[in-house]
VEXPA-761020 format. One line per 4 residues: number of its first residue (from 1); for each residue z, y, x of C-alpha. Coordinates in pm, whole numbers, plus 50000, padded with zeros to 5 digits. Example, Ala and Ser with C-alpha at 12.3 -4.5 7.8 and 13.67 -1.06 7.14 Angstrom:
2
1 = 50780,49550,51230 | 50714,49894,51367
END
This chain:
804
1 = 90704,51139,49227 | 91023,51060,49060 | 90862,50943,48737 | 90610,50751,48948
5 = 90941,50521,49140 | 91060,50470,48764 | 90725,50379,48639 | 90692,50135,48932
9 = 91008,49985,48890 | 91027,49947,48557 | 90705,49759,48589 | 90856,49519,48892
13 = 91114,49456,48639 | 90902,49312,48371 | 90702,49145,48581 | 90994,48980,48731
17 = 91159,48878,48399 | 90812,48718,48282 | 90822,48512,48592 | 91179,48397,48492
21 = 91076,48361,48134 | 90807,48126,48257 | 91070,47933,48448 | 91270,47828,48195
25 = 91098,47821,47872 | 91255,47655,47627 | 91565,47892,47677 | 91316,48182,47603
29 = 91124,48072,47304 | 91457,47957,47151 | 91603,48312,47215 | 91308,48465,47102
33 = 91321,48267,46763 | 91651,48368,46715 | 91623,48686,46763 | 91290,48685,46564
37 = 91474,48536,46231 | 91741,48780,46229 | 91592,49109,46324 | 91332,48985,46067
41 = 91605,48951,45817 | 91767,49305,45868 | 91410,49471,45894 | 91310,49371,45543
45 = 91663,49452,45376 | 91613,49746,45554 | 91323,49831,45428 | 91475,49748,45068
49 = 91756,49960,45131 | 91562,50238,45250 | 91316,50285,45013 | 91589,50247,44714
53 = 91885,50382,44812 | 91850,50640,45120 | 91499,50790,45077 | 91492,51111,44822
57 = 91301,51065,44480 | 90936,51140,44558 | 90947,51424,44316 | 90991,51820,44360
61 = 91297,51959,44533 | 91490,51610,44390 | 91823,51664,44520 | 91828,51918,44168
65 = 91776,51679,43921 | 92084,51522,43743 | 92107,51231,43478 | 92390,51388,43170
69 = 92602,51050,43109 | 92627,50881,42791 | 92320,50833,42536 | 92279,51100,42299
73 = 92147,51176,41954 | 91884,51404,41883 | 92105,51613,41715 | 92351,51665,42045
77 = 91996,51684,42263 | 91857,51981,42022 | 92243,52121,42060 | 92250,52072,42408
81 = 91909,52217,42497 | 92024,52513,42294 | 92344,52579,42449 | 92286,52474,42840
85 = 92282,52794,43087 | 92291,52570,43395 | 91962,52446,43362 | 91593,52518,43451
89 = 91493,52229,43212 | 91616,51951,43002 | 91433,51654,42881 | 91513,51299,42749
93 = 91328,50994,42736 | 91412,50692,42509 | 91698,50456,42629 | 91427,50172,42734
97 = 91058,50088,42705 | 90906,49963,42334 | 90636,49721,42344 | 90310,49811,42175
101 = 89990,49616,42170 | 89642,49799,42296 | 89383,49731,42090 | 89004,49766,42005
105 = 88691,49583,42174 | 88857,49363,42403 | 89179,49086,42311 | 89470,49291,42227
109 = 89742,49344,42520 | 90091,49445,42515 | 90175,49726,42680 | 90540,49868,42805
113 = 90543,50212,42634 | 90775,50527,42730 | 90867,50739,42481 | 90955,51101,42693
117 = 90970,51486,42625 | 90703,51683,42706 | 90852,51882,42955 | 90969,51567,43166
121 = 90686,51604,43448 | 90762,51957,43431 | 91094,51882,43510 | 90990,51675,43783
125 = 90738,51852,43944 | 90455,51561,43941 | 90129,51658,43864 | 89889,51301,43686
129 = 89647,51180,43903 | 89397,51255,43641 | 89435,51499,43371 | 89714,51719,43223
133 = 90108,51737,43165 | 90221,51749,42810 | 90274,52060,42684 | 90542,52207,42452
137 = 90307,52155,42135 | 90291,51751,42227 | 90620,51720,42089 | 90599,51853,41754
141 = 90580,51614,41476 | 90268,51718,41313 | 90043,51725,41678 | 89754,51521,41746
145 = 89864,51195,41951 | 89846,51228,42279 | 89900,50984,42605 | 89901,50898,42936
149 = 89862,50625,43116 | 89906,50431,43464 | 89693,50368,43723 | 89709,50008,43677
153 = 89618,49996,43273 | 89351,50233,43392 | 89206,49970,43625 | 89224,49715,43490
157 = 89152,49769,43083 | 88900,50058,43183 | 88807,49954,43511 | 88892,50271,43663
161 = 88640,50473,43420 | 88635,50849,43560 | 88523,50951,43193 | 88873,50798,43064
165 = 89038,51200,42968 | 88975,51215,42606 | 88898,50881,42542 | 89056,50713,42242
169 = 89249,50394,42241 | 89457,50261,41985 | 89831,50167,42057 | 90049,49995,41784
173 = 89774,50066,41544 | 89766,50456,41596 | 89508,50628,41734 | 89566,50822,42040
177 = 89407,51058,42293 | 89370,51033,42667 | 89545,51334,42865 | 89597,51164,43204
181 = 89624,50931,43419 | 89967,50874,43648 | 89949,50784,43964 | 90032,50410,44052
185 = 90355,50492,44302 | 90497,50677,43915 | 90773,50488,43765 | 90954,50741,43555
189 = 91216,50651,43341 | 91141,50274,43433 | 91004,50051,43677 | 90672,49898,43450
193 = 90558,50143,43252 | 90169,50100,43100 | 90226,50403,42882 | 90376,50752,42792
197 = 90392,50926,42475 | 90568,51247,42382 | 90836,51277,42116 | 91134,51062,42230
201 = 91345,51111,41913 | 91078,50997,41695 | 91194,50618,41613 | 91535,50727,41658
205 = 91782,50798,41365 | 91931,51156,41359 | 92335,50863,41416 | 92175,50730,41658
209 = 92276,50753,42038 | 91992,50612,42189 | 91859,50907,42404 | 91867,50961,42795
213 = 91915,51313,42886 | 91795,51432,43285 | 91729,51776,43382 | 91699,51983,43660
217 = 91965,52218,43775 | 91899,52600,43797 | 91902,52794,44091 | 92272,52831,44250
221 = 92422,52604,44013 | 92608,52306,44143 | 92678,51955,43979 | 93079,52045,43952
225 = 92915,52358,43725 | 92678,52185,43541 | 92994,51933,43445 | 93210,52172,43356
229 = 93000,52312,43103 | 92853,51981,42980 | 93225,51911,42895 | 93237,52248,42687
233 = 92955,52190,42538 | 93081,51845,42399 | 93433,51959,42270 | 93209,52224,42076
237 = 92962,51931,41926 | 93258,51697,41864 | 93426,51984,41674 | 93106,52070,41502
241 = 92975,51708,41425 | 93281,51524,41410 | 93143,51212,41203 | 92862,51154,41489
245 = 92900,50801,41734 | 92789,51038,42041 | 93078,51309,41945 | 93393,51210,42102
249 = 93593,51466,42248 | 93809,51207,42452 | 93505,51079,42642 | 93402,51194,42943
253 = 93078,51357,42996 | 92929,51381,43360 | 92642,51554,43544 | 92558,51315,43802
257 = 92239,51292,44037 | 91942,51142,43872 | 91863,50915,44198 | 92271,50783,44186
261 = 92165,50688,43821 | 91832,50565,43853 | 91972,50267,44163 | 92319,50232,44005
265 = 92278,49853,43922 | 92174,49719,44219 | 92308,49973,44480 | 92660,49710,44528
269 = 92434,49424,44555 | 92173,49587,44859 | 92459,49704,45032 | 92604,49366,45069
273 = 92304,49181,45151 | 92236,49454,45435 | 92595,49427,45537 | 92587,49030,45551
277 = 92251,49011,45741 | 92390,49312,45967 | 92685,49034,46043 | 92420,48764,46083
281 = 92255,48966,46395 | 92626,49029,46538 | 92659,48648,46562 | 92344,48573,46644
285 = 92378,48850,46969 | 92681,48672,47003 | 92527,48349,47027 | 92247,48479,47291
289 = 92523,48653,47519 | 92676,48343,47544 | 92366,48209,47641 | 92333,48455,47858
293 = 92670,48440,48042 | 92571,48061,48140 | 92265,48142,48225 | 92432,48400,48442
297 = 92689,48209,48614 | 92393,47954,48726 | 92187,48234,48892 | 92532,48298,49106
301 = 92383,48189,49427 | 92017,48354,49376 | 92231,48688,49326 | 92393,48665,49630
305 = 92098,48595,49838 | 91920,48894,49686 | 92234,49095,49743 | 92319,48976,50125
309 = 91909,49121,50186 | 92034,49458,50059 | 91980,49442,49690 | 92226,49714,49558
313 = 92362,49601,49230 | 92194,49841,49010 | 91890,49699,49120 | 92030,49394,48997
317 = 92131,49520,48650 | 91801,49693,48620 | 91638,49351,48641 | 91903,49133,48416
321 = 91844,49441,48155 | 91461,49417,48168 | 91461,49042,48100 | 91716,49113,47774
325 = 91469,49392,47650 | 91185,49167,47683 | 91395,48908,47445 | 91479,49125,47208
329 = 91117,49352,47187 | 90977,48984,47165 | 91183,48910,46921 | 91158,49220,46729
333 = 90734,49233,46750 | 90815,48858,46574 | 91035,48957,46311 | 90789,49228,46213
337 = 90578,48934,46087 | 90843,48777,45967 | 90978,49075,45755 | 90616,49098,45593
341 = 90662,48805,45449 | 91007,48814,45352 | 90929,49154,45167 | 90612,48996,45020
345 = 90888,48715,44852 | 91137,49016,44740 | 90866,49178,44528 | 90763,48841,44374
349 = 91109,48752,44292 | 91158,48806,43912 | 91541,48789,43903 | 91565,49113,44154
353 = 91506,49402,43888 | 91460,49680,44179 | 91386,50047,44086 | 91131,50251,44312
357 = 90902,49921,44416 | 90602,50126,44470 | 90814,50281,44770 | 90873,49916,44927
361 = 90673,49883,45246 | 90624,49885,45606 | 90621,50204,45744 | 90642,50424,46086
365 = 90996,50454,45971 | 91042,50096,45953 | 90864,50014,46276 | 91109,50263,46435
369 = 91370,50138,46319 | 91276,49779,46426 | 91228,49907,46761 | 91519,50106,46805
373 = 91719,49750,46660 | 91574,49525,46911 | 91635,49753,47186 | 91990,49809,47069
377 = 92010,49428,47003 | 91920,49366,47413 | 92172,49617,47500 | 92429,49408,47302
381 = 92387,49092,47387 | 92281,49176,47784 | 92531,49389,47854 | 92797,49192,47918
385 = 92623,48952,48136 | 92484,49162,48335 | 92771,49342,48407 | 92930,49052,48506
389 = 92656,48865,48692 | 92587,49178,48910 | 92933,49216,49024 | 92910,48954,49328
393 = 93138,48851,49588 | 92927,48791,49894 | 93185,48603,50125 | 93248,48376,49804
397 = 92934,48273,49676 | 92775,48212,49976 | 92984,47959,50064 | 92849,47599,50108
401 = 93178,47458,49986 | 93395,47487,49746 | 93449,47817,49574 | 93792,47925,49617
405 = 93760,48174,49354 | 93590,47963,49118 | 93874,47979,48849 | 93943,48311,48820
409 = 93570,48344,48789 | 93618,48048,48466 | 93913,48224,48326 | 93688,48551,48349
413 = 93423,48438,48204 | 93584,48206,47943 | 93746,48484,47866 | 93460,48640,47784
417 = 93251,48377,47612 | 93598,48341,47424 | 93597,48706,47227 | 93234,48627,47133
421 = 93274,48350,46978 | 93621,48456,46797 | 93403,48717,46662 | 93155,48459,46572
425 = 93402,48280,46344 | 93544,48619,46216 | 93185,48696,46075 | 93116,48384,45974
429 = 93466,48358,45794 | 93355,48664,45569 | 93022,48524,45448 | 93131,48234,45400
433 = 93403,48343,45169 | 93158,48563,44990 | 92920,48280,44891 | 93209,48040,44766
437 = 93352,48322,44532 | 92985,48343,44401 | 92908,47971,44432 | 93240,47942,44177
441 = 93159,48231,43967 | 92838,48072,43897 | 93029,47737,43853 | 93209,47904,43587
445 = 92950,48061,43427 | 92736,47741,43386 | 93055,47609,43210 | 93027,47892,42944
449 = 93001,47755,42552 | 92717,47989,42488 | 92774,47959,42094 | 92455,47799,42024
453 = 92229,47492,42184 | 91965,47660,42427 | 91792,47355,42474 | 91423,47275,42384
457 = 91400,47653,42221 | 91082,47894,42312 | 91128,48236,42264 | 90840,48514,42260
461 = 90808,48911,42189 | 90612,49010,41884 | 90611,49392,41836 | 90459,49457,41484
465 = 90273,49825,41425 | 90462,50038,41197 | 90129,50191,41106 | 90026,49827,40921
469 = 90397,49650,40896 | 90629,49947,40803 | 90756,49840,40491 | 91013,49550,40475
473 = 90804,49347,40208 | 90465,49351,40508 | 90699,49293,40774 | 90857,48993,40658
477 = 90518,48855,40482 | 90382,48830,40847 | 90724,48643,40943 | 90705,48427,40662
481 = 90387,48326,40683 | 90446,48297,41051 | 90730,48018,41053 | 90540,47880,40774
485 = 90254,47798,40984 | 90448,47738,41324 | 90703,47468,41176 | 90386,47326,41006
489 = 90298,47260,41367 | 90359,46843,41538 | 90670,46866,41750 | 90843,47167,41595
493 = 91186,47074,41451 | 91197,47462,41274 | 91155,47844,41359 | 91259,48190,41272
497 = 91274,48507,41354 | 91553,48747,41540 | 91590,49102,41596 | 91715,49059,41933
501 = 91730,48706,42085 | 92041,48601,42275 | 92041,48733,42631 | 91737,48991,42540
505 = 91994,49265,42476 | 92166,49378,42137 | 92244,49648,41912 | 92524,49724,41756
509 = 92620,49899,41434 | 92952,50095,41282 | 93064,49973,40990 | 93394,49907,40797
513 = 93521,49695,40483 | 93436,49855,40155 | 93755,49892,39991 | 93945,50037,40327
517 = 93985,50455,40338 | 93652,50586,40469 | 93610,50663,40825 | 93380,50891,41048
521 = 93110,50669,41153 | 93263,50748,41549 | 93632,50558,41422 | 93467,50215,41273
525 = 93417,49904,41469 | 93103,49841,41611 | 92922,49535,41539 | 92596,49343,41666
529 = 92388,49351,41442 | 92111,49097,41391 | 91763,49084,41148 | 91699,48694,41105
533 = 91482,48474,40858 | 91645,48150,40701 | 91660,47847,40911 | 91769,48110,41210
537 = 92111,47925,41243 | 91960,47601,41240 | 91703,47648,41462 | 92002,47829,41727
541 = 92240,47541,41661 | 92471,47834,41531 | 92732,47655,41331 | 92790,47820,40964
545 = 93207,47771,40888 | 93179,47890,40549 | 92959,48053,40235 | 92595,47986,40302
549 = 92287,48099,40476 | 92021,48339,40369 | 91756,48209,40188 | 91416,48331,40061
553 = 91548,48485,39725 | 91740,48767,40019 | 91463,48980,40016 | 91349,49384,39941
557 = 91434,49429,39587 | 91734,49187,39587 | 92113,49190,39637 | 92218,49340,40003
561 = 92405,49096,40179 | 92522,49007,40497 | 92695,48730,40717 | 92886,48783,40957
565 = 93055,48585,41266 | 93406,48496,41326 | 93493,48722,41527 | 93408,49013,41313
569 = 93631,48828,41014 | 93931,48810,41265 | 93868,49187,41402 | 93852,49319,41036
573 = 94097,49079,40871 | 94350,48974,41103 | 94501,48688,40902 | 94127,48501,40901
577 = 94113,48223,40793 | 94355,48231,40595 | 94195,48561,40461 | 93863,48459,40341
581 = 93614,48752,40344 | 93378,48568,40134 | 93290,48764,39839 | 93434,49114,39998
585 = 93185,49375,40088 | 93118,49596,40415 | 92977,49950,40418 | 92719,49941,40767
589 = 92551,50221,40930 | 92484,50524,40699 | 92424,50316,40454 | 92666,50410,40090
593 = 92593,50083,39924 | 92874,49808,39970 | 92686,49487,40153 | 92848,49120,39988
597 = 92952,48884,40287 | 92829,48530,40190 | 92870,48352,40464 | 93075,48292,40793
601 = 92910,48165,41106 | 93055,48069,41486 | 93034,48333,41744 | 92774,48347,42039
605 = 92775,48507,42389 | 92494,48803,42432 | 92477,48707,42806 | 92739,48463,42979
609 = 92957,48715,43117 | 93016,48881,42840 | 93265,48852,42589 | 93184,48676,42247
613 = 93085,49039,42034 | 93182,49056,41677 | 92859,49102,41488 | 92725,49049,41165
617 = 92314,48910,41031 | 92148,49065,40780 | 91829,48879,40627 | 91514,49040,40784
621 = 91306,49010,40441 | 91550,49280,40329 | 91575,49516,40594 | 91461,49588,40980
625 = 91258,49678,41230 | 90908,49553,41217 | 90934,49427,41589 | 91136,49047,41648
629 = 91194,48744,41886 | 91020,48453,41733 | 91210,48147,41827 | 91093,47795,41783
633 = 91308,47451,41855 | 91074,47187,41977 | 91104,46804,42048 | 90993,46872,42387
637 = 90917,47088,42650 | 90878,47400,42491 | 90638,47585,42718 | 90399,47334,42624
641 = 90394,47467,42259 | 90313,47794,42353 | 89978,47844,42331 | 89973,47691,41976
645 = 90239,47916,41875 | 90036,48250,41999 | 89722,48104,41811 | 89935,48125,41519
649 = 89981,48439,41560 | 89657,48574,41621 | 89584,48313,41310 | 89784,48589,41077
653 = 89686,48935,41252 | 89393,48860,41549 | 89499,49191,41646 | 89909,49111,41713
657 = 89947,48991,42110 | 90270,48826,42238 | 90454,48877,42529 | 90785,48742,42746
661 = 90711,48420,42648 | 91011,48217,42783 | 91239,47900,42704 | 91628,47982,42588
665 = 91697,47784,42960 | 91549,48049,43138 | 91621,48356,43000 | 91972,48230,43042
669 = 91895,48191,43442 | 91765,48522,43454 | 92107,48611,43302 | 92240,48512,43643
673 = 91952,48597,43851 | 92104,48868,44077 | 92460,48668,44133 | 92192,48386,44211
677 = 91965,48558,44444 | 92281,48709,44600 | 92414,48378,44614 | 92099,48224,44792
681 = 92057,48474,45080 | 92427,48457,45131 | 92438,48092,45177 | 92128,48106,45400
685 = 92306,48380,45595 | 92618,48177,45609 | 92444,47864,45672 | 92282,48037,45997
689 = 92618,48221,46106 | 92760,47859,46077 | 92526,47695,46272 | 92513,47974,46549
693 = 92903,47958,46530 | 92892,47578,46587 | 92681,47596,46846 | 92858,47872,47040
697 = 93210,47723,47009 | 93002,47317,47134 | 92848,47565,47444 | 93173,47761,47540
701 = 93373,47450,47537 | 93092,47192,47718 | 93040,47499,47978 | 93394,47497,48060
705 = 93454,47095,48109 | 93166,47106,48352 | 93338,47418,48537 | 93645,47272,48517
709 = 93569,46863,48648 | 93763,46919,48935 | 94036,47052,48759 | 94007,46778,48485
713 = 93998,46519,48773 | 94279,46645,48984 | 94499,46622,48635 | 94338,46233,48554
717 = 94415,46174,48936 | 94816,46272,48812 | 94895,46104,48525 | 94707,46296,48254
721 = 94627,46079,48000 | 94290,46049,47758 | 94512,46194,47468 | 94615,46470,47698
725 = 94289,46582,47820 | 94113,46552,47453 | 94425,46758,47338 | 94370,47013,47611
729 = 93967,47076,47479 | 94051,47078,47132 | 94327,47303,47156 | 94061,47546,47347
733 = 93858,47498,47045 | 94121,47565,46794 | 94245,47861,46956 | 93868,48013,46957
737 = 93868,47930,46604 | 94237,48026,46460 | 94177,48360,46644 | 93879,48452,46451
741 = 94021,48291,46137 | 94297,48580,46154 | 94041,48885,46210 | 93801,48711,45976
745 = 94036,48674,45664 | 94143,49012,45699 | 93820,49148,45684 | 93713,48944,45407
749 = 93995,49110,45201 | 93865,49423,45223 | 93528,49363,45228 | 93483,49070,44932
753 = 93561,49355,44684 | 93262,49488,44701 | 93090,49156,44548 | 93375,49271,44215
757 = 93105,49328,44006 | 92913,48994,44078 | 93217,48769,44053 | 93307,48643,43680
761 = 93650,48499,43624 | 93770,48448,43959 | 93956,48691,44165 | 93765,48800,44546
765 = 94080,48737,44712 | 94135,48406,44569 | 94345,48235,44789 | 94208,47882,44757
769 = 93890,47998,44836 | 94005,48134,45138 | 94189,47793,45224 | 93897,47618,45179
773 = 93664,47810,45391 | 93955,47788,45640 | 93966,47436,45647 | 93610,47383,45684
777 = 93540,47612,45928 | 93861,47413,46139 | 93692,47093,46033 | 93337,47235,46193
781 = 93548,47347,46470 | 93663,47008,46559 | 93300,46818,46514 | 93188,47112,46742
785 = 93487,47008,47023 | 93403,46638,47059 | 93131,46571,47256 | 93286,46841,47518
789 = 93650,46652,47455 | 93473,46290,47501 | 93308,46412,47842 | 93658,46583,47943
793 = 93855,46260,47836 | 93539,46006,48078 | 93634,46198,48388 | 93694,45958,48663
797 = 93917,46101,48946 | 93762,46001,49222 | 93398,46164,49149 | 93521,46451,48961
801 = 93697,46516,49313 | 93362,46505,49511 | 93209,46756,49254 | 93089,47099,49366
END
């Protein structure tokens, strides 16, 4: 019977609230909007945030695997694997995905390979969709070549063929065998994978630190355990390979867990988008309470005459908390739609590199917690109203005159209405201090000297096979005969070829001057170290400041030499240039044979934010990897070039694809894509928070000069004068806004250093960025006061006395 009342009233209650709704729509669809946009907003970071950073890996009992920090040679992986006691199983995958072209009936494609042990699904507990695991035998060097691949090569290449186990395909010119197929939700070690293939070490030199080590802990061992005896296990490789770049005793080794690892560079930047569209909702509930207080205060009468026929006042409250809960569900059901298609732009957005996509959707977790946030989110911003609007003073309100107890109702409610929107300006003070610092960080970044002219410059992946293109002399025939053919091309000023293109990454070498004591390859300076073909400088804009470039007599066969940048000559001879390393020699690598310097060239950036990086160029008909960037300076847009460029190509070896085909321009953008798409949704959350700040401090203020005619009058009727009364509305204002201005800035010193690693050359307590937001958010404050100051200053005594 009980439930039946509470059934029965609940449904009175909504039916009375859609009744009210109906009344006065426009305030309802503009609450519902509101509410719509921002529980929108929150659902899809939330749904970001979830599926990155909170849920578990979908993997076996995942909480057990670990990540050991710090890349690793194959000799410290073989002496690791040997020595470990804490572990059930250790693997390692290659430090990032190699690009190898698919070939045979169809066009060639390039593919995103990932070189991994054979245990490393073992380690993980995933079965393929399709097929079989590696096994042990996988990995040794003289096996048949085996693979697997993903869901999405097997669509779309094989269309899904269930015959595909066993099935040959060719990748980088080597033939391989079909094992299995992965399942499309896999994305182990990275995000993008077409491909895996066993033997990690295999391209790797035995100096080399380029391996990834994961494993999964044994039974009753903890990660403080594991540590400990990761960090014996190095002092005893350190003090048995002393000479190796991976063996230093004085850096730390950790055991950390492989999820921390795996979300590490973008954990700082979901956390402060969820915390900034969190703040958004606060102000917006703000906003609507204030609405709601008003709205409140006009229903005064209505609430009395429901009261005075024996309405108790929880009745009341019952009613004002149904019509908030139909806001905020109607709002919510909204933003469901509206979080589909903000997570629909997330995934398309290039510049957001997110681990774990395939775990990115709508789910009954999701629509829970969208539920649970609207409901919350009606209980927030009703509350308060309805608390106040049910507390009613019969004898008062039901007065036909004036109500004596009118202004302590104002000062109540103003009161009120006046903590809101202090907190409105408090939030909005911390966004908006957290897109400046990023809207100058990217100010200064944008005034970086890069080193070299990115303009009119197309750059594209070409990932020779070893199998046809392992020597230096077939390599750098397919280069020459490449810029040959591509500067022969109308519009193209010159090309070359790089190793690794500006912003595409770099790697770096030890090495030392030749006539210095030797040291263990772990004690030299590292360098970048570059592959190029002549006209490389010239097509960069790369200024040479002494000796000369390579030309085509630096090839296999001839004289080794090198050039190398300034910053190398001043970090090896500190009195360049006085010093002139011309003519001197450096010993690089492994490598015994003294390499002549013959030439000096300006140094470049390897992304913006980094530091210029000594490095050196050695000529790529003389030494390399088969694999390059092929860059191209054109007299126009280069995009439009493209397609000529990869006919080229396919015009030298119709079996060689190209990939990441990009101008210099952008791949510097997508050097700052996170800061930017940080910087975007910040602004649009500080835009709104500004607005819905605006707005609040224009309806507290108007609210109270209409409350407050009579007082307004009685002070015009006295001698006030228009300076007085537009000094009394402001100061109102100002008081709102200095008040949140306080709680805001401290806030925004605590919480702005969490954007540390997103800042570049400016400081996230920089104190004229905090003036700055101060005095606009005082200068917004003021255009927000004066249409309520103009109405209180047009009082005229004599009707503002007459008004009720």
């Amino acid at each position: 019977m009980n439930l039946t009342r509470i059934v029965d009233s609940v449904s009175r209650d909504l039916q009375y609230a859609l009744r009210t709704m109906r009344k006065q729509p426009g305030f309802a669809v503009t609450t519902v909007l509101t509410l719509a946009l921002v529980i929108g907003a929150n659902t899809a970071i939330f749904t970001v945030v979830r599926a990155v950073l909170l849920r578990p890996l979908r993997y076996s009992d995942p909480e057990r695997l670990v990540e050991i920090t710090g890349g690793a040679t194959p000799i410290r992986y073989d002496a690791i694997r040997t020595g470990a006691r804490s572990y059930s199983g250790i693997g390692a995958y290659f430090g990032h995905t190699e690009e190898v072209a698919i070939t045979g009936a169809t066009a060639p494609e390039p593919l995103q390979q990932a070189r991994v042990s054979a245990n490393f699904l073992s380690i993980l507990g995933v079965d393929p969709l399709l097929g079989r695991r590696f096994v042990p035998e996988d990995d040794d060097p003289g096996a048949s070549r085996v693979a697997l691949i993903s869901a999405g090569l097997w669509q779309r290449r094989f269309a899904g063929d269930p015959q595909i186990l066993g099935r040959p395909i060719t990748l980088a010119g080597t033939p391989h065998v079909v094992i299995g197929v992965m399942s499309a939700d896999f994305q182990f070690p990275f995000s993008g994978v077409d491909v895996w293939v066993p033997r990690p070490a295999e391209n790797v030199t035995p100096f080399s630190p380029l391996l990834v080590l994961f494993a999964r802990l044994a039974p009753g061992i903890s990660l403080e355990q594991a540590s400990a005896e990761i960090s014996v296990l190095n002092h005893q490789y350190a003090a048995a390979h002393p000479g190796m770049l991976d063996a230093k005793q004085e850096k730390p080794w950790h055991v950390l867990p492989l999820k921390q690892e795996l979300v590490a560079q973008v954990r700082t930047m979901l956390w402060v988008l969820f915390g900034a569209v969190t703040f958004v909702l606060l102000i917006a509930c703000a906003n609507v309470a204030g609405l709601l207080l008003a709205r409140a205060a006009s229903r005064r009468a209505e609430f009395a005459v429901r009261a005075a026929l024996g309405a108790r006042r929880g009745r009341i409250l019952s009613q004002l908390t149904a019509e908030s809960l139909l806001l905020a569900l109607a709002g919510g059901a909204l933003g469901i739609v509206l979080a589909r298609w903000g997570l629909a732009a997330i995934m398309r957005t290039t510049a957001l590199d997110l681990p774990r996509t395939s775990e990115i959707h709508l789910d009954g977790g999701v629509l829970l917690f969208t539920f649970a946030l609207s409901v919350l989110t009606g209980v927030v911003f009703g509350l308060v109203p309805s608390l106040g609007a049910s507390r009613i003073d019969l004898t008062t309100a039901l007065k036909s005159g004036h109500d004596s107890d009118q202004g302590t109702r104002i000062v109540r409610w103003f009161s009120t209405r006046g903590f809101l929107v202090s907190g409105q300006v408090a939030l909005s003070i911390v966004l908006l201090i957290g897109a400046a610092l990023l809207i100058e960080s990217l100010a200064r970044l944008n005034r970086v000297e890069p080193g070299f002219d990115p303009s009119n410059l197309l750059t594209m992946k070409v990932s020779l096979p070893e199998t046809r293109y392992g020597t230096a002399e077939k390599a750098g025939a397919f280069r020459e005969e490449l810029v040959e053919r591509v500067e022969a091309l109308p519009g193209v000023r010159s090309a070359a070829s790089v190793f690794t293109a500006p912003m595409t990454g770099y790697a770096m070498q030890p090495l030392q001057p030749a006539d210095e004591a030797l040291l263990p390859l772990n004690k030299r300076p590292l360098g970048v170290v570059e592959f190029i073909t002549t006209n490389y400088f010239r097509t960069m804009g790369i200024p040479l400041r002494a000796g000369r470039e390579f030309t085509a007599h630096d090839r296999a066969g001839s004289k080794e030499v090198t050039i190398i940048t300034e910053g190398l000559a001043r970090k090896l001879w500190p009195g360049y240039p006085k010093v002139n390393p011309i003519g001197m020699h450096l010993l690089i690598g492994v490598n015994t044979t003294p390499i002549e310097i013959v030439g000096i060239v300006g140094d470049i950036r390897q992304s913006l934010d980094d530091e210029y990086r000594p490095g050196f160029y050695r000529p790529a008909l003389q030494s390399g990897p088969p694999s390059f960037i092929f860059v191209a300076k054109t007299t126009g847009n280069p995009l439009l070039y493209a397609d000529a460029i990869r006919r080229e190509v396919l015009a030298v070896d119709r079996d060689q694809p190209v990939s990441s085909v990009k101008t210099m321009d952008a791949l510097m953008e997508e050097e700052e894509g996170q800061r930017r798409l940080v910087l975007l949704l910040l602004e649009m959350f500080a835009g709104a928070a500004l607005v819905l700040t605006a707005i609040g401090i224009y309806g507290t203020l108007a609210y109270w000069v209409v409350e407050r005619t009579r007082e307004l009058g009685i002070r015009r009727a006295l001698g006030a004068q228009t300076k007085d009364l537009l000094s009394l509305v402001v100061g109102k204002g100002l008081g709102l806004t200095a008040a949140g201005l306080v709680v805001g800035t401290a806030a925004a010193i605590g919480l702005t250093r969490m954007l540390q690693k997103l800042l570049f050359q400016i400081s996230p307590t920089d104190p004229i960025t905090f003036a700055a937001v101060a005095a606009l958010v005082f200068a917004l404050t003021l255009g927000a006061c004066y249409l309520p100051a103009r109405r209180a200053a047009r009082v005229e005594p004599m009707k503002a006395l007459r008004f009720d």
